[in-house]
C-alpha positions as CSV (number, residue, x, y, z in Angstrom):
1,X,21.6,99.0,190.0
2,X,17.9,98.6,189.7
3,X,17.6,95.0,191.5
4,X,19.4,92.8,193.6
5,X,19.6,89.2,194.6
6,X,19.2,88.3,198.0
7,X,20.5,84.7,198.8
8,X,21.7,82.6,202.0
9,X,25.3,81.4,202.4
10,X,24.6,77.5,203.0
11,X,25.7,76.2,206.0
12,X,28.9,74.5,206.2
13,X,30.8,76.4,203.9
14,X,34.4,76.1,203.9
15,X,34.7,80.1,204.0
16,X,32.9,79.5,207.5
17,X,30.3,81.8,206.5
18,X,27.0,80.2,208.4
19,X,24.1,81.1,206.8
20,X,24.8,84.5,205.8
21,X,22.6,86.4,203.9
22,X,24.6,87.9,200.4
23,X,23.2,90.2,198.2
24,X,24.2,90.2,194.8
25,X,23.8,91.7,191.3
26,X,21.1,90.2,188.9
27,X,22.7,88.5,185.5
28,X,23.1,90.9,182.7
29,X,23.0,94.2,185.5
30,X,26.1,96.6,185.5
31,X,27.6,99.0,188.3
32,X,29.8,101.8,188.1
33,X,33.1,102.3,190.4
34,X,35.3,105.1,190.3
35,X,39.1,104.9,191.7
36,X,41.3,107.5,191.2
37,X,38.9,109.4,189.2
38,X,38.4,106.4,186.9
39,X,35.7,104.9,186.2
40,X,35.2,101.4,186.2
41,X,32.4,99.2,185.0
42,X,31.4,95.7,186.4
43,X,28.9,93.8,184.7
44,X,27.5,90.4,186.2
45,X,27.5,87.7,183.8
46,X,26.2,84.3,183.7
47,X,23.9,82.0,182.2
48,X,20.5,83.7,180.9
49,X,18.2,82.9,183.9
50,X,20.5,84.0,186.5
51,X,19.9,80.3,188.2
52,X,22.9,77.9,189.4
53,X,22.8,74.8,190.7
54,X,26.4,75.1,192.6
55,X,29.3,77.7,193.4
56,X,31.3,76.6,190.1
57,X,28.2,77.8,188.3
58,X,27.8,81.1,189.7
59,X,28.3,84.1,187.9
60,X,31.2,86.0,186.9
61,X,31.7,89.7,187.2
62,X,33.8,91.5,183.8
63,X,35.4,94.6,184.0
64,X,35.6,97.0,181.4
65,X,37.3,100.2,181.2
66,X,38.7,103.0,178.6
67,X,42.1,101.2,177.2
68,X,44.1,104.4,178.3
69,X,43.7,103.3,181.8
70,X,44.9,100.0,181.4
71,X,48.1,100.2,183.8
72,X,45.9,102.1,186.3
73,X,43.4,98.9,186.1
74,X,45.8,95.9,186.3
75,X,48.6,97.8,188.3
76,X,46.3,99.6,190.8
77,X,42.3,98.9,191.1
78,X,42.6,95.4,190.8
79,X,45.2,95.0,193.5
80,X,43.0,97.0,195.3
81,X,39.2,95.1,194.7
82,X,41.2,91.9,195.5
83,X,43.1,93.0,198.5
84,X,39.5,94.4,199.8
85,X,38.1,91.2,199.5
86,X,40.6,88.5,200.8
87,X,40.4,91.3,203.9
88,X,36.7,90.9,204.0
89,X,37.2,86.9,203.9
90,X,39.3,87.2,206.8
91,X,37.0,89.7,208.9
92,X,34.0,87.3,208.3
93,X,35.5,83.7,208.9
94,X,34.9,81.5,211.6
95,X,37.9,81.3,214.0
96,X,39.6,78.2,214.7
97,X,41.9,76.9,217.3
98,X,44.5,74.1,217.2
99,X,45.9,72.2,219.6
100,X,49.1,69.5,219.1
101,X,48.3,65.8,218.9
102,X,50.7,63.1,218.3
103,X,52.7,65.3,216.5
104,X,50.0,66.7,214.1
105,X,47.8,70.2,214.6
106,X,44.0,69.0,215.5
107,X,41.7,72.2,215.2
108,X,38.1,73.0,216.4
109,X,35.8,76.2,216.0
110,X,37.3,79.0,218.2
111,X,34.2,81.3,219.7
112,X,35.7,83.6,222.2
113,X,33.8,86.9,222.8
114,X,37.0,88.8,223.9
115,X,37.5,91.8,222.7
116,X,39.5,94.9,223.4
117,X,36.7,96.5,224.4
118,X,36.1,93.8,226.9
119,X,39.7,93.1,227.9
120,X,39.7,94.7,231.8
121,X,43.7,96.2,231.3
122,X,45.0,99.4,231.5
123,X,43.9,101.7,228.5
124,X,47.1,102.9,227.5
125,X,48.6,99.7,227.4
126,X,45.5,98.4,225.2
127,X,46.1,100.9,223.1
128,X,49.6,100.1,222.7
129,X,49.3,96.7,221.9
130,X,46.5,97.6,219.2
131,X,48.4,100.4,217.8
132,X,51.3,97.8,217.7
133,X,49.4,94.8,216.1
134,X,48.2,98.2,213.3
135,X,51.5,98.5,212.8
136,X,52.6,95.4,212.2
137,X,50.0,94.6,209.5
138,X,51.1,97.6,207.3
139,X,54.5,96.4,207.2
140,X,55.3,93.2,205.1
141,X,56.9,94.9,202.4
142,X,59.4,96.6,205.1
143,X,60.1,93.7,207.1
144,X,60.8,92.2,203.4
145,X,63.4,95.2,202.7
146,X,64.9,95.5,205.9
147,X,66.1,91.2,205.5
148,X,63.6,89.7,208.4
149,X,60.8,87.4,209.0
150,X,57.7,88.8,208.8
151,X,56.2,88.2,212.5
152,X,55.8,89.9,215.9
153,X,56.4,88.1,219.2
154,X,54.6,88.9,222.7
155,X,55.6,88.1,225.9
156,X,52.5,88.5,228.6
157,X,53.9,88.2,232.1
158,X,52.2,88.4,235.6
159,X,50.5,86.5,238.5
160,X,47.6,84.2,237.6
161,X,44.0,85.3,237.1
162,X,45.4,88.6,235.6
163,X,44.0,88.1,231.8
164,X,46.5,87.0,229.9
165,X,44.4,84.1,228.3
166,X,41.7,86.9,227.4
167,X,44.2,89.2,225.6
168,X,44.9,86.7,223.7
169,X,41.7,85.9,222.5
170,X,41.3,89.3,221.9
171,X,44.3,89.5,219.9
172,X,43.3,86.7,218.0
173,X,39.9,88.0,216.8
174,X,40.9,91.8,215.9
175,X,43.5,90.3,213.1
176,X,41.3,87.3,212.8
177,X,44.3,85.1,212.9
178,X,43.4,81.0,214.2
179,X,45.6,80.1,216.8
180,X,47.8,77.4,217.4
181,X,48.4,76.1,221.2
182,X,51.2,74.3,221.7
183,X,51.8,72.4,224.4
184,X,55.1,71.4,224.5
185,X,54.5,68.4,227.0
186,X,53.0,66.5,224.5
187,X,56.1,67.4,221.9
188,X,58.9,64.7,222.6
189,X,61.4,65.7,219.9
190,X,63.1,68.7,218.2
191,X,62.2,67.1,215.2
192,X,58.6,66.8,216.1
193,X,58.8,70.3,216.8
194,X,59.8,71.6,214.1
195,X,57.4,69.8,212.1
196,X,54.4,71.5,214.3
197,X,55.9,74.9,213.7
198,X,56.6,74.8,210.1
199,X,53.0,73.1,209.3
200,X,51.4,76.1,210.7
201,X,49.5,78.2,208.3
202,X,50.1,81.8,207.4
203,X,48.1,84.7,209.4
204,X,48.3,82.9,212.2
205,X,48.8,83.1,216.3
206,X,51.2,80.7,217.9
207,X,51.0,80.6,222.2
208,X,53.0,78.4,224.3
209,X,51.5,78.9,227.8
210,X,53.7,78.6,231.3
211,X,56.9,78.7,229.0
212,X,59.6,79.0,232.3
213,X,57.8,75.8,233.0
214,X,58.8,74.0,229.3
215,X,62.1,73.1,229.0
216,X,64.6,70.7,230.1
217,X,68.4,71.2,229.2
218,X,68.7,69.3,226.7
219,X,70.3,71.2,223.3
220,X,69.9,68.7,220.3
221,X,68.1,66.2,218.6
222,X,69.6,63.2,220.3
223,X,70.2,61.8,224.3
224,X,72.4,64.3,225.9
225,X,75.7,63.2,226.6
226,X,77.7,64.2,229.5
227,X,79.4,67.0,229.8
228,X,77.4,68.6,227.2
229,X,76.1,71.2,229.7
230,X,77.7,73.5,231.8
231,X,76.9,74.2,235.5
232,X,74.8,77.0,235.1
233,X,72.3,74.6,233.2
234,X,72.8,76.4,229.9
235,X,74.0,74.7,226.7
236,X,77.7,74.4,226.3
237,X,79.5,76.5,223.3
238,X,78.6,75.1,220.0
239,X,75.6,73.4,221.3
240,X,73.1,76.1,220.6
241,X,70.6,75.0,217.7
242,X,68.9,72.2,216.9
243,X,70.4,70.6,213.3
244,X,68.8,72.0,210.4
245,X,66.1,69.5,208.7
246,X,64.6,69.8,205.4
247,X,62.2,68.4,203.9
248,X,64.4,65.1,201.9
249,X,64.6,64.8,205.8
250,X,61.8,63.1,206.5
251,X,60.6,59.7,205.5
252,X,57.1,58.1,205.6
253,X,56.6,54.3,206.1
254,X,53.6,52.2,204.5
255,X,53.9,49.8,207.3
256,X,52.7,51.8,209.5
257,X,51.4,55.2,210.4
258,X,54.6,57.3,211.6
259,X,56.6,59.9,210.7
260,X,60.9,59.4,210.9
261,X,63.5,62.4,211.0
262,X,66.1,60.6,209.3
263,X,69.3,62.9,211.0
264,X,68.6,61.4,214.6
265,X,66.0,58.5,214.0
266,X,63.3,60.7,216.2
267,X,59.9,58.9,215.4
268,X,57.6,62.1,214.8
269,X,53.9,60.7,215.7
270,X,55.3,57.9,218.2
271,X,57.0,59.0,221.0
272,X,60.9,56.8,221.8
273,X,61.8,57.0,225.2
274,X,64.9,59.3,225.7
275,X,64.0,61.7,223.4
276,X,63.2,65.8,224.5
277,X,62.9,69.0,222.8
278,X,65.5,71.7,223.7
279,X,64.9,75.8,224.3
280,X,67.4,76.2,221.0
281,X,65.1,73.8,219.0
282,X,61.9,76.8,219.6
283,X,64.2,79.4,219.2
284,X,65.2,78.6,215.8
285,X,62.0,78.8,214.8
286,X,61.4,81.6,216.3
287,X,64.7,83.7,215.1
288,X,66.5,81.2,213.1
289,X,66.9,80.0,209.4
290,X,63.4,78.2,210.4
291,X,61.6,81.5,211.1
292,X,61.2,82.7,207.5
293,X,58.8,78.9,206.5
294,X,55.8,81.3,207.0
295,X,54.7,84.8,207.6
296,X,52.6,87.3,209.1
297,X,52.7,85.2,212.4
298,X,51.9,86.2,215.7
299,X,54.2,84.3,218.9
300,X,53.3,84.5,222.3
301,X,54.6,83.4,225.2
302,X,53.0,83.5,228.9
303,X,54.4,83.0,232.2
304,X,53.5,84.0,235.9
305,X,57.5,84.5,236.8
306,X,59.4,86.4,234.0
307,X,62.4,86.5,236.0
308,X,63.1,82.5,235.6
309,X,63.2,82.3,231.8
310,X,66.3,82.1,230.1
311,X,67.6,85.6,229.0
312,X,67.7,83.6,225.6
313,X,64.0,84.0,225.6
314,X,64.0,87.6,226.5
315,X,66.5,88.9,223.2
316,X,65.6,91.9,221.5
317,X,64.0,90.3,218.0
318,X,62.9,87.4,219.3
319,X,60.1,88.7,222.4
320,X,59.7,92.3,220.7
321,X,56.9,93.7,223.1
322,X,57.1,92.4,226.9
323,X,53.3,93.1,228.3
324,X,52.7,93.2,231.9
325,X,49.2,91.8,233.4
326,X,48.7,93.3,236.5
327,X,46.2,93.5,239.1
328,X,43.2,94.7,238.5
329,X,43.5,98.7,239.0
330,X,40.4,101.2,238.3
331,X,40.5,101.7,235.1
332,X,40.0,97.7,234.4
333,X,37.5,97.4,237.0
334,X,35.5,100.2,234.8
335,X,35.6,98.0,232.1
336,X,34.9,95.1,234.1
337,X,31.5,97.2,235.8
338,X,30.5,98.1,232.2
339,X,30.9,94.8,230.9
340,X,28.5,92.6,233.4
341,X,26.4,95.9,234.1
342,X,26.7,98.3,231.0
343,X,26.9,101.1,233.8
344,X,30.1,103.6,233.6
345,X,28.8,105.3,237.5
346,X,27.6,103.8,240.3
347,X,27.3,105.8,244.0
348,X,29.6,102.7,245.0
349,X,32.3,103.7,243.0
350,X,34.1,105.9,244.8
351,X,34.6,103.6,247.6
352,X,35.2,100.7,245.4
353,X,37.8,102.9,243.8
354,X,39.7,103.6,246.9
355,X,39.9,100.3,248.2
356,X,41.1,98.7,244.9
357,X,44.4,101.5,245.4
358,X,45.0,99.7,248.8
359,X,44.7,95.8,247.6
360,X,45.8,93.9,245.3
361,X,43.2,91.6,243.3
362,X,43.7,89.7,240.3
363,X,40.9,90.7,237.6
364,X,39.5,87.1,237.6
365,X,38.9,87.7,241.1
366,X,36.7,90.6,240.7
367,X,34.9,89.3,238.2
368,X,33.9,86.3,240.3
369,X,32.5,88.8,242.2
370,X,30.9,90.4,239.8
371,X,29.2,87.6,238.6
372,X,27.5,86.4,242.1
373,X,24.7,88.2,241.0
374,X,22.9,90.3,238.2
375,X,21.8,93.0,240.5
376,X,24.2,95.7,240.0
377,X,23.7,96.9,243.6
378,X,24.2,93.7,245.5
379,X,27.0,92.7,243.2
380,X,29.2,95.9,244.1
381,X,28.3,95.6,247.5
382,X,29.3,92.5,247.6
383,X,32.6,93.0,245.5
384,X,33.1,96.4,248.2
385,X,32.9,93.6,250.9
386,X,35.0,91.7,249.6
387,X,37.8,94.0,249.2
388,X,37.3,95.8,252.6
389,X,38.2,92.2,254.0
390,X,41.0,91.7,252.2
391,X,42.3,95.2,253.5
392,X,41.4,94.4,256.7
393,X,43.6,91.2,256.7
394,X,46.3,92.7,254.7
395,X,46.5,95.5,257.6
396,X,46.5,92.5,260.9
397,X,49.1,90.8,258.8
398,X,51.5,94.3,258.7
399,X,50.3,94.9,262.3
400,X,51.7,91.5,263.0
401,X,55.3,92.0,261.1
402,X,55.5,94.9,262.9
């Protein structure tokens, strides 16, 4: 092209580009492309003085091409151009986060710098998880064939402190997916429930945090009556999902501002006393007839004790990758030391290196540490401190067993 136009994004825009410059082509230019050996022609079109006064104004691009390559164009390059760009939407969009209020999704900007590159884990596991997530984006047309719900659940288990939180930041902003937090404290039905879960949008991130810490025993809609649990707190037989709602199942009132399942009379946005959601009522969203409202979803579940959740929970299809968090061993403290101090040595290292294969500490705990100071040499010292204490103590305390 002989000139471009260089413009700024406004602010505000529903893309969430913010202020970004664009460049474009000039009304009247043309560009060549060549796919497959084809060439393709794009010509920017417009009104004659190339100036608009909004976005439905703005120019249009036409592609021309020799008619013998018709089926090539429609059936391959376009596809292609179009699939190029809604991934270049997604890359450049502001994140967002949403959290569940009286039964409705409320969502704010969602800015957290985590990255893999900054996520203080093992590297092998990292790169399990990303070559995972890779894996999982290439396969819609497979999970289509193969009869299941296009999504992918995590379960991140270990003590607190240990970075769970930050993986899933980081999660969230290499697909560029918005998350959806759901705290199930503040969800008082099944029906409520599954009116947060279906809502939720397409290339997406649900988390429910502390999951061995959500449930009750309850198994349906309604108040629990007795004898409709056995001893080992588990549903009884034929109790296992929640009743299936559609949508002719819900009914809104003028009168006022609520939201009524009309199978069990569970108000959605006011909470009746004596209502409760159930472990079957998430997991047939999860694996059910419910899973398949949406796709290309991500599930995670945390907890600090994986040995307490229901072995429900823990079924291969419906927690497909189990992910341990750890304490922080050398190769995360690397990453920690080169995050704060962009340094990859350090004379301290060795030491700090031998002490961190005698303790165990949590990687929030070394990066308190870390952070006491942004002199790289007083910081280690202090973090080698630190962890020469807590070997010290941890030897008294075997002394003392002894």
């Amino acid at each position: 092209m002989r000139r471009v136009c260089l413009g700024r994004r406004r602010r505000g825009d529903d893309d969430g580009d913010d202020g970004r410059h664009v460049l474009s082509m000039e009304v009247g230019d043309e560009m060549a492309d060549v796919f497959e050996g084809i060439k393709f022609t794009w010509t920017s079109v417009g009104d004659s003085e190339g100036h608009f006064r909004n976005k439905a104004e703005a120019s249009a691009l036409e592609l021309s091409f020799d008619a013998e390559h018709t089926d090539a164009a429609l059936q391959r390059y376009v596809p292609f151009v179009t699939a190029s760009v809604e991934a270049a939407r997604l890359r450049d969009r502001t994140l967002q986060i949403f959290s569940s209020q009286s039964g409705l999704w409320q969502g704010s900007k969602y800015l957290h710098p985590a990255t893999f590159d900054t996520v203080a884990m093992d590297p092998a596991l990292k790169r399990a998880i990303v070559d995972d997530l890779d894996r999982f984006l290439k396969r819609k047309d497979y999970y289509r064939r193969i009869g299941k719900a296009w999504k992918r659940g995590y379960l991140l288990y270990g003590p607190p402190g240990t970075g769970k939180s930050s993986l899933v930041a980081a999660m969230a902003n290499y697909l560029r997916f918005n998350i959806y937090d759901l705290d199930l404290s503040n969800v008082h039905s099944n029906c409520t429930l599954q009116w947060l879960l279906t809502s939720m949008s397409n290339k997406s991130i649900l988390i429910v945090e502390d999951i061995d810490c959500c449930f009750s025993a309850r198994s349906r809609c309604g108040p629990k009556k007795s004898g409709d649990q056995e001893a080992d707190g588990n549903p009884a037989d034929g109790q296992d999902d929640a009743p299936a709602l559609n949508q002719d199942t819900f009914t809104r009132t003028r009168s006022k501002r609520s939201l009524t399942c009309l199978t069990c009379g569970t108000d959605i946005l006011e909470f009746h006393q004596g209502q409760g959601i159930t472990l079957s009522g998430l997991l047939n969203f999860i694996d059910g007839l419910w899973s398949t409202s949406g796709e290309e979803r991500i599930i995670i579940f945390t907890t600090n004790y994986k040995e307490r959740l229901d072995p429900a929970l823990l079924r291969p299809g419906r927690m497909d990758m189990h992910v341990y968090m750890g304490c922080c061993g050398w190769e995360a403290f690397k990453t920690l030391a080169r995050n704060y101090f962009l340094v990859d040595e350090h004379p301290l290292f060795p030491e700090l290196q031998e002490l961190l294969s005698d303790v165990e500490v949590t990687p929030a705990a070394v990066s308190e540490m870390l952070l006491r100071s942004e002199d790289v040499d007083v910081a280690l010292k202090g973090l080698a401190k630190f962890l020469d204490e807590k070997k010290q103590g941890k030897q008294k305390g075997e002394t003392g067993k002894a």
